[in-house]
C-alpha positions as a Python dict, from the first residue, in 0.01 Angstrom:
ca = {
    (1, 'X'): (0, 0, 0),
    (2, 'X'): (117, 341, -69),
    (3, 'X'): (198, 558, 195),
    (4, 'X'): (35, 892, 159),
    (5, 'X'): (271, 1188, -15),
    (6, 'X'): (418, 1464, 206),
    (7, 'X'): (502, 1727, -17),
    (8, 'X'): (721, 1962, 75),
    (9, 'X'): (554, 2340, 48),
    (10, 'X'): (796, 2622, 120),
    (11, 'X'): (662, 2950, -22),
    (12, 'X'): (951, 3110, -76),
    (13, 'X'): (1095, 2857, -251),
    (14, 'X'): (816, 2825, -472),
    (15, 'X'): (857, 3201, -547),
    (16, 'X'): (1221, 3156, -624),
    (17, 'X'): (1109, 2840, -885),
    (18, 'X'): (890, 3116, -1051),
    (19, 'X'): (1143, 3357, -1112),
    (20, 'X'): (1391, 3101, -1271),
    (21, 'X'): (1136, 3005, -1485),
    (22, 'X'): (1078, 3331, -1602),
    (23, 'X'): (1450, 3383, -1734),
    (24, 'X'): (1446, 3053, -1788),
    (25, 'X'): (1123, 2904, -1969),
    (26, 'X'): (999, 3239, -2064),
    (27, 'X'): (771, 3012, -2293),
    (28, 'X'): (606, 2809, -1966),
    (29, 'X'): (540, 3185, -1782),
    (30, 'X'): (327, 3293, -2087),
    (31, 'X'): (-35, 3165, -2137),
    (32, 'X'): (64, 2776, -2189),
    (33, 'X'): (187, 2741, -1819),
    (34, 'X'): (-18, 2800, -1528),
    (35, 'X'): (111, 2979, -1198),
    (36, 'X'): (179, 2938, -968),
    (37, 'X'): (404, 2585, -992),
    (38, 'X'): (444, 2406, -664),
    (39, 'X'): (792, 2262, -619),
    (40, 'X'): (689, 1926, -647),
    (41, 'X'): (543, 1964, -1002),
    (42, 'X'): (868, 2145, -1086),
    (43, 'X'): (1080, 1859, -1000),
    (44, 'X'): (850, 1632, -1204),
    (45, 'X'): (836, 1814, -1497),
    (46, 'X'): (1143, 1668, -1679),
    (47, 'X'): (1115, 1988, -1991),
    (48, 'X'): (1145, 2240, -1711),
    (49, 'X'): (1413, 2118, -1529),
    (50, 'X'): (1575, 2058, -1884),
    (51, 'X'): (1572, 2422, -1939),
    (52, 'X'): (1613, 2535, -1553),
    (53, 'X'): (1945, 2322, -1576),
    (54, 'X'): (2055, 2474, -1883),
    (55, 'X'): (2010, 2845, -1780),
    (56, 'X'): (2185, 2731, -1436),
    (57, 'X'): (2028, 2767, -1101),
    (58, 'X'): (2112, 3149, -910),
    (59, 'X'): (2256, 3072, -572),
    (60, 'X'): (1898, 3198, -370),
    (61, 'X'): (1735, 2903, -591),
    (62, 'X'): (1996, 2683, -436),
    (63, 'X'): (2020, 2837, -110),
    (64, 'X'): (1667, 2764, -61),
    (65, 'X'): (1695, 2390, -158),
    (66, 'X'): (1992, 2354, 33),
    (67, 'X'): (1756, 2459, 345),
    (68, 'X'): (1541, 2174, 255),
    (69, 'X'): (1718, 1914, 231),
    (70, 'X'): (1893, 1655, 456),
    (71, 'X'): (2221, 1748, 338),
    (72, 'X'): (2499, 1972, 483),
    (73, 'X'): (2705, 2231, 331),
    (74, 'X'): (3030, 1971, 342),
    (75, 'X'): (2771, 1728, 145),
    (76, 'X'): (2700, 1953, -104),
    (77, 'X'): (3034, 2063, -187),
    (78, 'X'): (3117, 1720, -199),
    (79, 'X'): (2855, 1607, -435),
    (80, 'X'): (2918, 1945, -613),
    (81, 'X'): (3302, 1886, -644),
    (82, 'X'): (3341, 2228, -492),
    (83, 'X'): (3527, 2309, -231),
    (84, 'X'): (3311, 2471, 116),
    (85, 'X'): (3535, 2795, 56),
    (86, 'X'): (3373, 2844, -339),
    (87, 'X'): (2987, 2775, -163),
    (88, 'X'): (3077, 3043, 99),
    (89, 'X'): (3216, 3278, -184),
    (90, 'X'): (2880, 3221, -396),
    (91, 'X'): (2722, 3347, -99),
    (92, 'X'): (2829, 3627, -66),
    (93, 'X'): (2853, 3744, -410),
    (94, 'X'): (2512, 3703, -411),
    (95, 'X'): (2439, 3670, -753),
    (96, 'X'): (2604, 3342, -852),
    (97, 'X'): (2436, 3104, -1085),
    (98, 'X'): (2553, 2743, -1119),
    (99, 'X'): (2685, 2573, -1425),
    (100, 'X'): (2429, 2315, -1595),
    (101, 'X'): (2666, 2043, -1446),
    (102, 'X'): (2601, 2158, -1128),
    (103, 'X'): (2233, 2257, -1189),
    (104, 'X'): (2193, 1894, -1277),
    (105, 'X'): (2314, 1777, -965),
    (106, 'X'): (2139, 2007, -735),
    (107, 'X'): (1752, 1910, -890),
    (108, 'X'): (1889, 1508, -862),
    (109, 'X'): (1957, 1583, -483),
    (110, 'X'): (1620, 1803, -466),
    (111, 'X'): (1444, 1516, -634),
    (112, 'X'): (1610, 1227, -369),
    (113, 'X'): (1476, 1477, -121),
    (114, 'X'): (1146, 1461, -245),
    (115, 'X'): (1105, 1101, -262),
    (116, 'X'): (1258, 1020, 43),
    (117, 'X'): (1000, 1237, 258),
    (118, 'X'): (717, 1113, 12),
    (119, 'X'): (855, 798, 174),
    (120, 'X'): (971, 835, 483),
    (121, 'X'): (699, 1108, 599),
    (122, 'X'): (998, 1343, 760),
    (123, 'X'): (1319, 1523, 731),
    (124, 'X'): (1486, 1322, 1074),
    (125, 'X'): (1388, 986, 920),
    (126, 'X'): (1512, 1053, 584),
    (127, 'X'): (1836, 1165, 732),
    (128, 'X'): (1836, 842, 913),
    (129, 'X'): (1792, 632, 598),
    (130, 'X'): (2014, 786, 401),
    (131, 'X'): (2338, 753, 641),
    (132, 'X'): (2231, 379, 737),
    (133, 'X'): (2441, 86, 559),
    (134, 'X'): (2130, -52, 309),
    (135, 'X'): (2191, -412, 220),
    (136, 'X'): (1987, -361, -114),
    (137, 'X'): (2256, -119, -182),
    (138, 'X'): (2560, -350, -145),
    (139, 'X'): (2555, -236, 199),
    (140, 'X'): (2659, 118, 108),
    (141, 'X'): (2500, 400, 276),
    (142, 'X'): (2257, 561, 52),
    (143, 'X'): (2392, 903, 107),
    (144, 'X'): (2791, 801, -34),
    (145, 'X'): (2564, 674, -388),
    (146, 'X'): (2470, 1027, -449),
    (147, 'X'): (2773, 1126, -581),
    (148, 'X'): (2703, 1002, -904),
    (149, 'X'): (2372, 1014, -1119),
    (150, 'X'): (2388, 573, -1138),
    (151, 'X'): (2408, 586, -794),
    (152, 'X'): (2130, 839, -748),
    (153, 'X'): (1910, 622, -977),
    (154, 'X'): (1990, 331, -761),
    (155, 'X'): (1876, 520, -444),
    (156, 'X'): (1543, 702, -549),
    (157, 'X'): (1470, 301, -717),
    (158, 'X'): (1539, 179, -337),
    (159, 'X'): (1285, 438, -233),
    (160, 'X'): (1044, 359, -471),
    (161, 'X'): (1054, -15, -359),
    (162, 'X'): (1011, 62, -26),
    (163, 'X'): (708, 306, -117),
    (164, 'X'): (543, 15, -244),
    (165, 'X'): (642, -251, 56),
    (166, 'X'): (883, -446, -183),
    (167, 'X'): (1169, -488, 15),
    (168, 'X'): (1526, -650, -33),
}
């Protein structure tokens, strides 16, 4: 049985989605796309994220995911392959926007995030999960996988099995 979906609602995250997609699906903004877009339909609509990653995410975008998520700053340099000191510059100038490589990689960790409290219901348990040894992950933890998109396939697959009660 399905467990039922907690979506994550942040409004000023939400906001910050809206103005990307202004720069960068002008085409969405217009009369064919409908606004406001909650964050989870962002992350599920493959064509925006397409062009979201290709204009590259502004640090507040980021900033705001980085808030909610399960991930610290040291995590997200390392699955960045920045170092801390280049995040803590970004900050401050303020105005930053990612490459698409790194674009990519932030919406794959925003969309583990997603699943995982779709899943797990919260952010403590999530945590939990993701830094415990999972034997249907060759006993890695599922938070060292994320370094790579295979290994973040792997993980949000794990998740979907356990959605559904098919376990390892």
């Amino acid at each position: 049985m399905k467990k039922q979906n907690k979506v994550l609602k942040v409004p000023q995250l939400e906001e910050a989605i809206q103005q990307v997609l202004q720069d960068a699906a002008p085409s969405y903004t217009m009369a064919g796309g409908r606004m406001p877009l909650a964050y989870g339909e962002f992350l599920s609509n493959k064509m925006l994220l397409i062009a979201t990653i290709r204009a590259g995410i502004p640090y507040k975008l980021f900033s705001l995911i980085r808030e909610n998520t399960p991930f610290s700053e040291q995590h997200w340099a390392e699955f960045l392959g920045l170092s801390a000191k280049s995040l803590q510059r970004y900050r401050s100038e303020g105005k930053h926007r990612f490459k698409p490589i790194h674009s990519e990689k932030i919406l794959e960790l925003a969309e583990v995030t997603q699943a995982g409290l779709e899943v797990f219901g919260n952010m403590d348990k999530l945590r939990l999960w993701l830094e415990t040894p999972n034997y249907a992950l060759g006993n890695m933890k599922p938070l060292e996988l994320l370094r790579d998109s295979y290994g973040k396939e792997l993980v949000l697959g794990e998740l979907v099995r356990i959605n559904y009660g098919i376990l390892a």
